[in-house]
N, C-alpha and C positions, 0 to 999 in steps of 0.2 A: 891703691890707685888714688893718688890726688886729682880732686875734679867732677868726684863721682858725683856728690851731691847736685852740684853745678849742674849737670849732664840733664839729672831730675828737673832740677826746677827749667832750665830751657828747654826740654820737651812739653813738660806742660806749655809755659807762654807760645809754644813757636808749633806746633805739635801738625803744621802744613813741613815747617822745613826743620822735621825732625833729625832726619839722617845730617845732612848743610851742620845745624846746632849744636850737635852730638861731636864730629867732626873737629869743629871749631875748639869746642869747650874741651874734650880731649887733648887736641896739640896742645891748648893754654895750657889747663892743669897740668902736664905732663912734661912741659917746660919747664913751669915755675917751680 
């Protein structure tokens, strides 16, 4: 899975709008 790393590091900074971050960085990595 491209992105997982990603996923990690914006649950830490974001870890109110975990689910929202996770979400997001998913569709990214998973595009690119």
């Amino acid at each position: 899975m491209a992105g997982d790393g990603q996923v990690l590091i914006i649950e830490e900074l974001q870890p109110e709008g975990k689910l929202k971050m996770k979400a997001e960085a998913f569709i990214n990595g998973y595009m690119r």
